[in-house]
C-alpha positions as a Markdown table, in Angstrom:
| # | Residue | x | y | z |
|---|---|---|---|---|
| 1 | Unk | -65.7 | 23.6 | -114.9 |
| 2 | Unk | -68.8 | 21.9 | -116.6 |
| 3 | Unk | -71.4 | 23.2 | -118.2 |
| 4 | Unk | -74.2 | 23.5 | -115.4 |
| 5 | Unk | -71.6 | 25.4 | -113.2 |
| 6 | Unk | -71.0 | 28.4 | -115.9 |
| 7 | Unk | -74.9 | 28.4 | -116.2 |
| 8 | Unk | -75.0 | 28.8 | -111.8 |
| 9 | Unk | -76.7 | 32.2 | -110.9 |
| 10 | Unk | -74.0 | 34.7 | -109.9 |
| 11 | Unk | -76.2 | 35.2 | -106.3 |
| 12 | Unk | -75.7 | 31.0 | -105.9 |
| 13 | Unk | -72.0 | 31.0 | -106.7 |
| 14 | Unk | -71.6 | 33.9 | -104.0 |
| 15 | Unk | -73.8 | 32.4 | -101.8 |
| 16 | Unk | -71.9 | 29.1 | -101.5 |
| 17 | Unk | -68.7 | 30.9 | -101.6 |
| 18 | Unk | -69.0 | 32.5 | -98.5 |
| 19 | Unk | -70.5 | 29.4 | -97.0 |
| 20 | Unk | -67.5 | 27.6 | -97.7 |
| 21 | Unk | -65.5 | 30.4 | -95.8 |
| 22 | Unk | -67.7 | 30.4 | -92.8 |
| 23 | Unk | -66.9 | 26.5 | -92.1 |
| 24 | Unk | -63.4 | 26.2 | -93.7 |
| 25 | Unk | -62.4 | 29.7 | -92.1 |
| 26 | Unk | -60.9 | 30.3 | -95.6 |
| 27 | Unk | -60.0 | 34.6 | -96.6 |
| 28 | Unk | -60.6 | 35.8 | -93.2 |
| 29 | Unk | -64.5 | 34.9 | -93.3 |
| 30 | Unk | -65.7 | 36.8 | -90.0 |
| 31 | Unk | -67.8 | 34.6 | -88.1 |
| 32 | Unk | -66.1 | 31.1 | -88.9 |
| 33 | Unk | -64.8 | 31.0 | -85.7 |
| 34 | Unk | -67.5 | 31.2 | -84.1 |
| 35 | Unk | -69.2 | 28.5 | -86.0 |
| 36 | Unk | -66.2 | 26.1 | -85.4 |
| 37 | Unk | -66.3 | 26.4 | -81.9 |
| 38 | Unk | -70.6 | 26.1 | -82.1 |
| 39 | Unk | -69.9 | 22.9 | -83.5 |
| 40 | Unk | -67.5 | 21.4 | -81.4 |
| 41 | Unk | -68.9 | 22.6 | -78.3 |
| 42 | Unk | -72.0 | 20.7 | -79.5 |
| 43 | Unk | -70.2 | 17.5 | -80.4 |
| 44 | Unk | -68.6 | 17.7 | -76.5 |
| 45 | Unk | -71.6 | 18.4 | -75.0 |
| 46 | Unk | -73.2 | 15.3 | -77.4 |
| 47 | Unk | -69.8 | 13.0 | -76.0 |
| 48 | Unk | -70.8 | 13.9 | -72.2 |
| 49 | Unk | -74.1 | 13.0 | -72.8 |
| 50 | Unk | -73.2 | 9.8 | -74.4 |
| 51 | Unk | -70.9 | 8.4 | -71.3 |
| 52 | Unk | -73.3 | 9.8 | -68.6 |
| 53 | Unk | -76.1 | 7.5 | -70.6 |
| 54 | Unk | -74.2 | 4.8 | -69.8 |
| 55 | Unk | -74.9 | 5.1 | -65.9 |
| 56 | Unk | -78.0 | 3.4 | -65.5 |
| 57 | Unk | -79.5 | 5.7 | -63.1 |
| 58 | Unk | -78.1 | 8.4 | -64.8 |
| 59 | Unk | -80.0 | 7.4 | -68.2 |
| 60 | Unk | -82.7 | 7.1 | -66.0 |
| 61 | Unk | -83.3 | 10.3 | -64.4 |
| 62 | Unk | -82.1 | 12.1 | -67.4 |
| 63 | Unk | -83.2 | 10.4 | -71.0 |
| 64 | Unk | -85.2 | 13.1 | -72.3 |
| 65 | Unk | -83.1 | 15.5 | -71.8 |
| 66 | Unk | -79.9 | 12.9 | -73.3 |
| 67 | Unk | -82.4 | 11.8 | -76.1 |
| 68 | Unk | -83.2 | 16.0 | -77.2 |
| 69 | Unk | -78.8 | 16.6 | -77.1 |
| 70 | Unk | -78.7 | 13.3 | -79.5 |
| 71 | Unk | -81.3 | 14.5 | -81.6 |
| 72 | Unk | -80.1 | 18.4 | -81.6 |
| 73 | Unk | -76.3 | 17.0 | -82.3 |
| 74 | Unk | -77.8 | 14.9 | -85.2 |
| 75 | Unk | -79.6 | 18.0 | -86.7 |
| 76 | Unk | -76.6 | 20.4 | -86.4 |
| 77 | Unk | -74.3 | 17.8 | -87.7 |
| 78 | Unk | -76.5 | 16.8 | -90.8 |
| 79 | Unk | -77.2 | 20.6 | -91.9 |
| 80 | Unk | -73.0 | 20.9 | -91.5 |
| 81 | Unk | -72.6 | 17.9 | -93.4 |
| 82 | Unk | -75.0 | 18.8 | -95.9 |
| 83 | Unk | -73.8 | 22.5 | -96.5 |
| 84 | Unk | -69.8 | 20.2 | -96.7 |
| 85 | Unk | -71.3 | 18.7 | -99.7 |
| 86 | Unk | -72.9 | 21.6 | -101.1 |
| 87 | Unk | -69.5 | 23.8 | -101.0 |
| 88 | Unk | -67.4 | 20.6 | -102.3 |
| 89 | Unk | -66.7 | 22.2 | -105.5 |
| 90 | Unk | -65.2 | 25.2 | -104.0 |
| 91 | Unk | -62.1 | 23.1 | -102.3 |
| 92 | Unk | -59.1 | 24.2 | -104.3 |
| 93 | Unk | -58.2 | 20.6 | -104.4 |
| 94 | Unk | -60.7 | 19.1 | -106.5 |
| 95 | Unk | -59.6 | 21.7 | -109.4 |
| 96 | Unk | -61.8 | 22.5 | -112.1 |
| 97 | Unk | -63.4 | 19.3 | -112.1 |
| 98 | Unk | -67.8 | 19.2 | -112.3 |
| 99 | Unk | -69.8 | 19.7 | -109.3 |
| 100 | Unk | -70.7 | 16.5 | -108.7 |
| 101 | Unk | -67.3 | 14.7 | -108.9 |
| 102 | Unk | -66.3 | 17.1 | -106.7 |
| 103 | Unk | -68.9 | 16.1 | -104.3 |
| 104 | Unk | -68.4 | 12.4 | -104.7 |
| 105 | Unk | -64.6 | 12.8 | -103.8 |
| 106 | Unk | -65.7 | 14.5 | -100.9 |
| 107 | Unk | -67.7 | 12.1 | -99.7 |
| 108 | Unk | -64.8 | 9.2 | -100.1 |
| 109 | Unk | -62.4 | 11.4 | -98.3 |
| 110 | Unk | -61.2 | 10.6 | -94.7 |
| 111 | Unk | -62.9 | 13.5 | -93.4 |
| 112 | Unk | -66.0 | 13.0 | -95.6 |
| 113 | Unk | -66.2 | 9.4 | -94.2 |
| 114 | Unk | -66.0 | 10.3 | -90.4 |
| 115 | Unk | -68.6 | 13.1 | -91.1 |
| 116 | Unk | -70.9 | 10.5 | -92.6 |
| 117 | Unk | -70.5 | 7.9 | -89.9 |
| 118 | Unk | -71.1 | 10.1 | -87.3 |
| 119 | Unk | -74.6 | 11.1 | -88.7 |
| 120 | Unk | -75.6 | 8.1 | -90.9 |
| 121 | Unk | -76.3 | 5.0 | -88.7 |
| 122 | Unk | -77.9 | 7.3 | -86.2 |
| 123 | Unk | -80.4 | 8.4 | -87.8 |
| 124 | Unk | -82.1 | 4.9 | -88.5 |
| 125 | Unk | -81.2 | 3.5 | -84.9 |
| 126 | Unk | -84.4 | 4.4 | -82.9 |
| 127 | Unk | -85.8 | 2.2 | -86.2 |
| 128 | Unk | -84.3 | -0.5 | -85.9 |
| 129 | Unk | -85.0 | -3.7 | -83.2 |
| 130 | Unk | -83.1 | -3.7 | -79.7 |
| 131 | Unk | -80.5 | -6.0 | -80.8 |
| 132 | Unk | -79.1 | -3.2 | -83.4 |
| 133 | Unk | -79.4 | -0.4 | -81.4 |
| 134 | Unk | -75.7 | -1.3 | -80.4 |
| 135 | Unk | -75.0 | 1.3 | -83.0 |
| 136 | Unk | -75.7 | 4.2 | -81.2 |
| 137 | Unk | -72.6 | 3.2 | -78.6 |
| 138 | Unk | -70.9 | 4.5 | -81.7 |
| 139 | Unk | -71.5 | 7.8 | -80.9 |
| 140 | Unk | -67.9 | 8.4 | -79.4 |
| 141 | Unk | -66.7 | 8.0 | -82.9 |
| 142 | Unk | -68.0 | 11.9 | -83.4 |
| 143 | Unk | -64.9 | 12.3 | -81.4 |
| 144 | Unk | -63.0 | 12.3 | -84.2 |
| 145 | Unk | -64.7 | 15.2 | -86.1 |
| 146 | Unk | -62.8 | 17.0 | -83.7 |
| 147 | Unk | -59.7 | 16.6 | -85.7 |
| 148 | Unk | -61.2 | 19.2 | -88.1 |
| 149 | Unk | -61.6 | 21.8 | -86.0 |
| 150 | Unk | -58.3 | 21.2 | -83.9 |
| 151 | Unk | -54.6 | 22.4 | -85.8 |
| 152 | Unk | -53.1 | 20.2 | -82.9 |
| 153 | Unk | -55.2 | 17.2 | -83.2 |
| 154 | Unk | -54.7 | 17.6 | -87.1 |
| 155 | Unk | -51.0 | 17.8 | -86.8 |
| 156 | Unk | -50.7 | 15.1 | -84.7 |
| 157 | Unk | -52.7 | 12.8 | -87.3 |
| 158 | Unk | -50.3 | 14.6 | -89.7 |
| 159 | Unk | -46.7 | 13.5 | -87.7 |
| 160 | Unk | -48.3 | 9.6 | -87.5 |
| 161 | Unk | -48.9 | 9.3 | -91.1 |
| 162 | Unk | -45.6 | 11.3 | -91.9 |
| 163 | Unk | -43.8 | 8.7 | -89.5 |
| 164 | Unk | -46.1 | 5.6 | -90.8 |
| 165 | Unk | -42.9 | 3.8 | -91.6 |
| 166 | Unk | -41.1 | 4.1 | -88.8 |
| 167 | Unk | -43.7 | 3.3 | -86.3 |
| 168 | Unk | -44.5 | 0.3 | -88.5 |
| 169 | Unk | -41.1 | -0.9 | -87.7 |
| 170 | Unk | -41.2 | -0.8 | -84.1 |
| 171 | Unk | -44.3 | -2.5 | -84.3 |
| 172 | Unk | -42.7 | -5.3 | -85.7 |
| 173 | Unk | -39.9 | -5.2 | -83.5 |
| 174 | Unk | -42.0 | -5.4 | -80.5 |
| 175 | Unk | -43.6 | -8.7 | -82.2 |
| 176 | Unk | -40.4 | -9.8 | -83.0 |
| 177 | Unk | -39.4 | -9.6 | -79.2 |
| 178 | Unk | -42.4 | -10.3 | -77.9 |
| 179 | Unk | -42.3 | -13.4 | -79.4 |
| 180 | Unk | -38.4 | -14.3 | -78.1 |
| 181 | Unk | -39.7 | -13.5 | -74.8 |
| 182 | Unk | -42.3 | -15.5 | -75.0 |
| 183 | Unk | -40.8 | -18.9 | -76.3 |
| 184 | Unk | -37.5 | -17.8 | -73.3 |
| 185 | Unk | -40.1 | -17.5 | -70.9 |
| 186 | Unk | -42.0 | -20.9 | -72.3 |
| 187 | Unk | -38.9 | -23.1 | -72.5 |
| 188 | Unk | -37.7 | -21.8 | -68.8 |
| 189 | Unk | -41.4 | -22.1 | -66.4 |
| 190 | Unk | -43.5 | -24.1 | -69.4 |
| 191 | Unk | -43.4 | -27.4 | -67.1 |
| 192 | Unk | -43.4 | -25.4 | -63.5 |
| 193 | Unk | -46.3 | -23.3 | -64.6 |
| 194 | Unk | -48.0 | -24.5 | -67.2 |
| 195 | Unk | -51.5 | -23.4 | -66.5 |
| 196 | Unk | -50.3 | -20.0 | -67.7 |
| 197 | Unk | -46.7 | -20.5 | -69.7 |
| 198 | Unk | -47.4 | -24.2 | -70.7 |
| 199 | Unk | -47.7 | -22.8 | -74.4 |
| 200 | Unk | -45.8 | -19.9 | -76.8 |
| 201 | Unk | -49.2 | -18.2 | -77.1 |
| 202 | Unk | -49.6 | -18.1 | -73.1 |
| 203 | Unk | -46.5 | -17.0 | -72.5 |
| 204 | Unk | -46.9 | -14.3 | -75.0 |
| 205 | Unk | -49.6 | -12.9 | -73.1 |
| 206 | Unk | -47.4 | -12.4 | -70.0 |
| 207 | Unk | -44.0 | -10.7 | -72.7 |
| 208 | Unk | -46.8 | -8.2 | -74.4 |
| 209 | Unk | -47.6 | -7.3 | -70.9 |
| 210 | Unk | -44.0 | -7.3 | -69.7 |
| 211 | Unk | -42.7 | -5.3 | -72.3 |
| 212 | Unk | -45.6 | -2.8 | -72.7 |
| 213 | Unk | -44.1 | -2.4 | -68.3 |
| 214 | Unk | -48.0 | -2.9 | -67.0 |
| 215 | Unk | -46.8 | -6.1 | -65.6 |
| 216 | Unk | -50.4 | -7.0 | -63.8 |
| 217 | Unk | -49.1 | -9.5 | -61.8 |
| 218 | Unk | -51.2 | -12.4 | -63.3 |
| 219 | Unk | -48.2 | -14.5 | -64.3 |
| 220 | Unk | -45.1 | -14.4 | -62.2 |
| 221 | Unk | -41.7 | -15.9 | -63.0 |
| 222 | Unk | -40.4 | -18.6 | -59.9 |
| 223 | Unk | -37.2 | -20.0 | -60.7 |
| 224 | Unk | -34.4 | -18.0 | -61.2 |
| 225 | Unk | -33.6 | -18.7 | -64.9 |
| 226 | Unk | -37.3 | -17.3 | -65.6 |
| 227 | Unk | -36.4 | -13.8 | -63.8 |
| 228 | Unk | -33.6 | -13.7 | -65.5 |
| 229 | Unk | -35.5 | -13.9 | -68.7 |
| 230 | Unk | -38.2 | -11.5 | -67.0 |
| 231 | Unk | -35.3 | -9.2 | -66.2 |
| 232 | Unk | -34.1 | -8.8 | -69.6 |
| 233 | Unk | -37.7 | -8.4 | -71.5 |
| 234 | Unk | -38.0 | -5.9 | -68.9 |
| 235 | Unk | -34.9 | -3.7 | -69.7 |
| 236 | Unk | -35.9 | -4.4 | -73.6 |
| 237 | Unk | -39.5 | -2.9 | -73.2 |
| 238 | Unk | -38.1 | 0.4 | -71.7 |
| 239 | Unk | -35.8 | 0.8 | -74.5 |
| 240 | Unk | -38.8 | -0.3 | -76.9 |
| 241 | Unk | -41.3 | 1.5 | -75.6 |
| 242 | Unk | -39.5 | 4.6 | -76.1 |
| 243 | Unk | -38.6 | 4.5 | -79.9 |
| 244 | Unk | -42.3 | 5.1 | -80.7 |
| 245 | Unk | -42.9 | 8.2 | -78.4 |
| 246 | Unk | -39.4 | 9.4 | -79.4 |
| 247 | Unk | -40.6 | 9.0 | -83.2 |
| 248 | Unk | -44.2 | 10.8 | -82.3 |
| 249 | Unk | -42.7 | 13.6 | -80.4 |
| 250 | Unk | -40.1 | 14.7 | -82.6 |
| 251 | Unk | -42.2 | 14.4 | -85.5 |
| 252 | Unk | -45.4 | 16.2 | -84.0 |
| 253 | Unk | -43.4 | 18.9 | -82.8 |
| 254 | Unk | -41.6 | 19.5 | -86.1 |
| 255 | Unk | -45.3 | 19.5 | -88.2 |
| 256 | Unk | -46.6 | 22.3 | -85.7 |
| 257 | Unk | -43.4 | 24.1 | -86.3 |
| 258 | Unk | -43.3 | 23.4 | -90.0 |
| 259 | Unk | -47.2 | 24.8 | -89.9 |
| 260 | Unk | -46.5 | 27.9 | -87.8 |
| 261 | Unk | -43.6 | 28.4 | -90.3 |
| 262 | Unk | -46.1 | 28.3 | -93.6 |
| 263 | Unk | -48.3 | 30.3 | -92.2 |
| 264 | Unk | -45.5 | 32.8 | -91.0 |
| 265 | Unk | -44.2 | 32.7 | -94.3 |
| 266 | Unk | -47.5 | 33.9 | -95.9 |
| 267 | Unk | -48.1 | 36.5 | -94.2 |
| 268 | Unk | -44.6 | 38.1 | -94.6 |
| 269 | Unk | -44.9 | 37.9 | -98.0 |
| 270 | Unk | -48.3 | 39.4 | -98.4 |
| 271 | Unk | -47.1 | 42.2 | -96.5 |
| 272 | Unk | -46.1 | 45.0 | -99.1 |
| 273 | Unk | -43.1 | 46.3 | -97.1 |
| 274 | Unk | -41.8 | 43.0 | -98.1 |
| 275 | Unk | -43.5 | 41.6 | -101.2 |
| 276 | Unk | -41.1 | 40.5 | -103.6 |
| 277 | Unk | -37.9 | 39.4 | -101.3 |
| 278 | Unk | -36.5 | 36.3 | -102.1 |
| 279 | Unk | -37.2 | 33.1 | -99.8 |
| 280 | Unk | -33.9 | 33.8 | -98.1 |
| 281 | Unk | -34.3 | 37.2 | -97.3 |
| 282 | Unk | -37.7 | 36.4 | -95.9 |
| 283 | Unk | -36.4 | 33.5 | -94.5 |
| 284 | Unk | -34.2 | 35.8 | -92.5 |
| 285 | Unk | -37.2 | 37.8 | -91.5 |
| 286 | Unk | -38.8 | 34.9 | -90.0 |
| 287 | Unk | -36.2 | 34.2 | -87.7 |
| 288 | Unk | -36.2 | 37.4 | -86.1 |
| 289 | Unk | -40.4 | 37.8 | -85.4 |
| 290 | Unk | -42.2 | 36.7 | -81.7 |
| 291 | Unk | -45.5 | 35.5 | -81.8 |
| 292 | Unk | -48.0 | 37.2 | -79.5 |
| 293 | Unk | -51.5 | 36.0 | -78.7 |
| 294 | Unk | -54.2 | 38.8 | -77.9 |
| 295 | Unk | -57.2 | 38.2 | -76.3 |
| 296 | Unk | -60.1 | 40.8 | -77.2 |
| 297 | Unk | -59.5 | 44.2 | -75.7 |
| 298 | Unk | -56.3 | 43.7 | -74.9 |
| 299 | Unk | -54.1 | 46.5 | -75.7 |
| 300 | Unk | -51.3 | 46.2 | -78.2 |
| 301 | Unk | -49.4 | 49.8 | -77.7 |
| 302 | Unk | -49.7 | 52.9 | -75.9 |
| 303 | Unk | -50.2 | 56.2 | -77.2 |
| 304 | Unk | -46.4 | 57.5 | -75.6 |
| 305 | Unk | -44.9 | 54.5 | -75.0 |
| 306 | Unk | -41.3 | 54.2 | -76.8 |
| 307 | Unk | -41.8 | 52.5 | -80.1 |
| 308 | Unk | -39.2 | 49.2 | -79.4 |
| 309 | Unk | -41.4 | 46.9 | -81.7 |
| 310 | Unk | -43.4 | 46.5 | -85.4 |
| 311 | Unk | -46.5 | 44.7 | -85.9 |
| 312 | Unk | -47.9 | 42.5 | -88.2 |
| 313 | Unk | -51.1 | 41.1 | -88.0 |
| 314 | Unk | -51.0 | 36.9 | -88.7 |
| 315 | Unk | -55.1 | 36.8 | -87.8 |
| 316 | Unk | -57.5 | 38.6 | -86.0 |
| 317 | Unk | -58.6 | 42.3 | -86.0 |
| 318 | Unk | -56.8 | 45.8 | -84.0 |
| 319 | Unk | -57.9 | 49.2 | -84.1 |
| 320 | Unk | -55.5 | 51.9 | -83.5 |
| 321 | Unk | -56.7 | 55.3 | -81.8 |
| 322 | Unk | -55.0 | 58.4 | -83.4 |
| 323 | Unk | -56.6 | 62.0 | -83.2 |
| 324 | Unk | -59.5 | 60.9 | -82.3 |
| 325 | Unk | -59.6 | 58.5 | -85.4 |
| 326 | Unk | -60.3 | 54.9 | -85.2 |
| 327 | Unk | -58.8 | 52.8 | -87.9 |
| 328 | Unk | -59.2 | 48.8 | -88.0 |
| 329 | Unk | -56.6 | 46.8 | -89.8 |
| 330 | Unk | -57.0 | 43.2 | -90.5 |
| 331 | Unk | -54.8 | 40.1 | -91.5 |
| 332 | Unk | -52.0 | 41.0 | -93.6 |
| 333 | Unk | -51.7 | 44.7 | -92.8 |
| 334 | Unk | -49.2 | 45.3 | -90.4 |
| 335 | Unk | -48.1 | 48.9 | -88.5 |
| 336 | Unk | -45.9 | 51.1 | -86.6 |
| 337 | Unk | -42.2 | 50.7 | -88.8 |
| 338 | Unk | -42.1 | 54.3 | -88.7 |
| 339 | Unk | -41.9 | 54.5 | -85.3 |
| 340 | Unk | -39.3 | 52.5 | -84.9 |
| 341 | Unk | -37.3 | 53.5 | -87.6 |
| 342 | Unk | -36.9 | 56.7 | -85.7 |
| 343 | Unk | -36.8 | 55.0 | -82.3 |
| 344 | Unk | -39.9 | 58.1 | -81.4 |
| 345 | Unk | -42.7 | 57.8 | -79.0 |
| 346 | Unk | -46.0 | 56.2 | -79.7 |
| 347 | Unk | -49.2 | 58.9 | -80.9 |
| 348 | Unk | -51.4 | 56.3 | -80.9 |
| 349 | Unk | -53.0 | 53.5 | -78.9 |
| 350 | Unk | -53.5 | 49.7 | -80.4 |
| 351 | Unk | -56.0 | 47.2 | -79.3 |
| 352 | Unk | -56.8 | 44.1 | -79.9 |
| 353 | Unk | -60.9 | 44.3 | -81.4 |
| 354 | Unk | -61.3 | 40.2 | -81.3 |
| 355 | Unk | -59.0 | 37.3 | -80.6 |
| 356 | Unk | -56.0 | 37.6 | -82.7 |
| 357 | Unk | -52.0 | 36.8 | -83.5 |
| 358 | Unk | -49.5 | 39.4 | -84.3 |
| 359 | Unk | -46.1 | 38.4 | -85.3 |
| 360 | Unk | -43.3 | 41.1 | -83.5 |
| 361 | Unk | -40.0 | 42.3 | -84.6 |
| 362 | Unk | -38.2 | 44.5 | -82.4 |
| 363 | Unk | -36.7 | 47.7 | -83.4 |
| 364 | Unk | -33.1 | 46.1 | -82.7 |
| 365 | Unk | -33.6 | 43.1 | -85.8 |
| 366 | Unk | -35.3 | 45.4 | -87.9 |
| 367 | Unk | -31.9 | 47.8 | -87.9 |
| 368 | Unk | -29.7 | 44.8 | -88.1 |
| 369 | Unk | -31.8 | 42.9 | -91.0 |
| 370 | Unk | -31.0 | 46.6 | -92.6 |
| 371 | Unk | -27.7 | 47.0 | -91.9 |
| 372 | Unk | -27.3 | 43.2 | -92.6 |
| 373 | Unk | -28.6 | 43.3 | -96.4 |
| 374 | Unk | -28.7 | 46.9 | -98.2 |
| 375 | Unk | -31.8 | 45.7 | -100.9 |
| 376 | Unk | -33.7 | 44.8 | -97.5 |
| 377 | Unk | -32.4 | 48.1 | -96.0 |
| 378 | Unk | -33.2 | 50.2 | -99.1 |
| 379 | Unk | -36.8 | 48.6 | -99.7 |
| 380 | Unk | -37.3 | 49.2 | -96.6 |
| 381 | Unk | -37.0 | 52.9 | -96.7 |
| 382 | Unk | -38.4 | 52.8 | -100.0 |
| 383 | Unk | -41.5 | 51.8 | -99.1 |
| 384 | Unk | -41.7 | 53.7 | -95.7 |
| 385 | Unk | -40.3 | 57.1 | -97.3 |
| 386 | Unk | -42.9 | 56.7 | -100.4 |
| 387 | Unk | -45.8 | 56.3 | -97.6 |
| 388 | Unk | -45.1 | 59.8 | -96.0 |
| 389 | Unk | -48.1 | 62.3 | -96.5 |
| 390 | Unk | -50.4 | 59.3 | -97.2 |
| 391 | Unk | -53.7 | 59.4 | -96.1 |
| 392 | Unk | -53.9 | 56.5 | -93.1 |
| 393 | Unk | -56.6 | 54.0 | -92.8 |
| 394 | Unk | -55.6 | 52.6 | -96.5 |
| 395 | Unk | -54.7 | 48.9 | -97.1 |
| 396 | Unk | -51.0 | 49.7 | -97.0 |
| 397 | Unk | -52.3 | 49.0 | -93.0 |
| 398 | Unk | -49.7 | 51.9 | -91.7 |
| 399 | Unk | -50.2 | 55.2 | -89.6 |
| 400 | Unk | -46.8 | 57.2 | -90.7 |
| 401 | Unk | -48.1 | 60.4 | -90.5 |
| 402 | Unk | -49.3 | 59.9 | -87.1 |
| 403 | Unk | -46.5 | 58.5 | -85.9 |
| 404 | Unk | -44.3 | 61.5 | -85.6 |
| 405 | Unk | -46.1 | 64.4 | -87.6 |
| 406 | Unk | -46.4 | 64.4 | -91.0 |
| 407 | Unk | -43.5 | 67.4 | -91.6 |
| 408 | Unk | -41.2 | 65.8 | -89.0 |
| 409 | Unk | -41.5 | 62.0 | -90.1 |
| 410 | Unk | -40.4 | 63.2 | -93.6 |
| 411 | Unk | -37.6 | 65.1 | -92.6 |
| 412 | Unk | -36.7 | 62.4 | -90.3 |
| 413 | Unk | -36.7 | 59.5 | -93.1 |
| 414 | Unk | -34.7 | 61.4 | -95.0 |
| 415 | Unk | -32.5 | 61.7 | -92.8 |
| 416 | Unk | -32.2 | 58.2 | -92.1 |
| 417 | Unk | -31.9 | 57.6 | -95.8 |
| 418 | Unk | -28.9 | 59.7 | -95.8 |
| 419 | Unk | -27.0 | 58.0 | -92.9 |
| 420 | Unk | -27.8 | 54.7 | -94.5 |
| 421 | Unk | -26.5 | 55.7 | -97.9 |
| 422 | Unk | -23.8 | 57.2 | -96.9 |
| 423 | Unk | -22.2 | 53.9 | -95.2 |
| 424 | Unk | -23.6 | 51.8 | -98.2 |
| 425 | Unk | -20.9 | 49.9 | -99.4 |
| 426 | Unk | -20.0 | 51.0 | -103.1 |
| 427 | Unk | -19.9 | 48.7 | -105.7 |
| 428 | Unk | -18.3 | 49.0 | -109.6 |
């Protein structure tokens, strides 16, 4: 970190710290949601407004009100970009290195460069003559700031540079039969039709075409040697067609898998019930949870419902209602083991405060992943036997007391303890 950095006021450092959180949604900052989707519903609204002005009477009737969305997009988008810049240094990527190489790396990065293009040129096109203000066609490219704000999109762009290789190979095996087709198809019709197949490069017009199975219709094959030749380029664009979107598929849906994964896999192991289990054993977690999405309000658990499920909170915010308590626990904390452990009735009610993703395990894993491995089984009731008597509400992010009574729970984990130890298998 240089020199100017250590000297920063403390107030400046914060300042820009929780910036950086509010647009990169980094530690849970409350309110980058909200920003994200500010920003992209003003880059759709922007993209509307941009193919509407292309309908003369359209751009017309309506060219104030297109002209104040342009220059409202190009204000929101040059305050995000300019607050991007500022908060550079705080990417974990660019290290320990100054402020301003930090800044200048940001601006040459992919993203850096779309956010850039989509402001830049704009804001010097109502200054420049007619016959540049072709630029501002270029709006559409502000599509692509979507990408940031979209874990599909970026996954997608993720799969197709992951696959870069492949794809590059059936590119050049469509060339390569594009190009057999084409010389087939010029050697069988060149004399018969040779307004339109009389040369390789005409004819390769009509095998892109063919292969790619549009087939317009432009340029038709009459003797019978040519649709045999049309037959075959045919039956070879199906099968090559379909390597690339068999490529693109596979390898989309395994990065959206392999993302839901890492980000499963974090948040097991921040939970304390099972910090400090090996990557198997949380591997083997993993494959038992259910994701749930909540909408806000939506309730979680009932207060005297059976307790067939545990909760862990992947993002988002739930209270729980208990004695007339509310408690809020965030990302990371998790709730209601107890419960299950002991198979009792529910004492209190969960919602869902804002938008959020729990990850599930029912109470049927959570007795087999014990009886499956004893360390899991006896951190397990470790941890829950230790929380007993503990006041709720604390980061541990549990309600034991509440779930059964206080006196009862720890008579009942003891129990449990005893039945478990009791079949452990003995080693030495």
């Amino acid at each position: 970190m240089s020199l100017s950095q250590d000297k920063e006021p403390i107030a400046q450092k914060s300042l820009r710290k929780r910036v950086y959180q509010l647009l990169e949604g980094a530690g849970g900052a409350k309110g980058s949601q909200v920003a994200t989707h500010a920003v992209a519903a003003v880059i759709l609204v922007n993209l509307v407004c941009v193919c509407a002005e292309s309908v003369p009477s359209l751009a017309s009737q309506w060219r104030p009100l297109f002209i104040a969305v342009e220059l409202f997009t190009l204000a929101v988008l040059s305050a995000e970009y300019g607050l991007r810049l500022w908060v550079a240094i705080e990417f974990a990527s660019y290290g320990k290195i100054s402020a301003g190489r930090a800044r200048i790396q940001f601006i040459l990065s992919t993203a850096g460069l779309i956010d850039l293009i989509a402001i830049l040129p704009f804001w010097f096109a109502y200054l420049l003559p007619p016959d540049f203000r072709i630029l501002l066609a270029f709006r559409i490219v502000r599509f692509l700031k979507l990408a940031r704000y979209s874990p599909g999109i970026q996954s997608l762009f993720e799969a197709l540079y992951a696959e870069r290789r492949a794809l590059a190979g059936c590119f050049i095996i469509l060339i390569g039969t594009a190009l057999f087709a084409a010389t087939a198809m010029h050697l069988v019709e060149g004399r018969i039709q040779p307004d339109k197949l009389g040369t390789i490069p005409q004819a390769l017009w009509w095998a892109i075409v063919t292969l790619g199975t549009i087939g317009y219709g432009d340029v038709v094959p009459i003797s019978a040697a040519g649709r045999v030749v049309a037959a075959v380029t045919i039956l070879a664009g199906l099968i090559i067609m379909a390597l690339p979107i068999g490529i693109i598929a596979s390898a989309f849906a395994d990065e959206v898998h392999r993302r839901d994964f890492v980000i499963t896999w974090n948040m097991i192991s921040r939970v304390p019930l099972f910090s400090g289990l090996s990557a198997s054993e949380i591997g083997d977690i993993i494959k038992l949870l259910k994701a749930r999405r909540l909408d806000a309000g939506a309730i979680i658990a009932r207060r005297g419902e059976q307790a067939d499920s545990m909760f862990f909170i992947a993002d988002g915010e739930v209270e729980i209602t208990v004695r007339g308590k509310k408690i809020r626990l965030g990302a990371g904390h998790f709730f209601g083991e107890i419960a299950v452990l002991q198979r009792s009735r529910r004492s209190a009610t969960s919602t869902a405060i804002r938008r959020s993703n729990l990850l599930i395990l029912d109470a049927h894993d959570l007795h087999a992943l014990m009886d499956k491995d004893a360390r899991i089984r006896e951190r397990i009731l470790k941890v829950a036997t230790s929380r007993i008597g503990r006041e709720i509400g604390t980061p541990a992010g549990d309600l034991i007391p509440e779930e059964l009574g206080e006196d009862e729970a720890r008579t009942s984990i003891k129990s449990s303890a005893q039945t478990f130890a009791a079949h452990r298998p003995r080693t030495g």
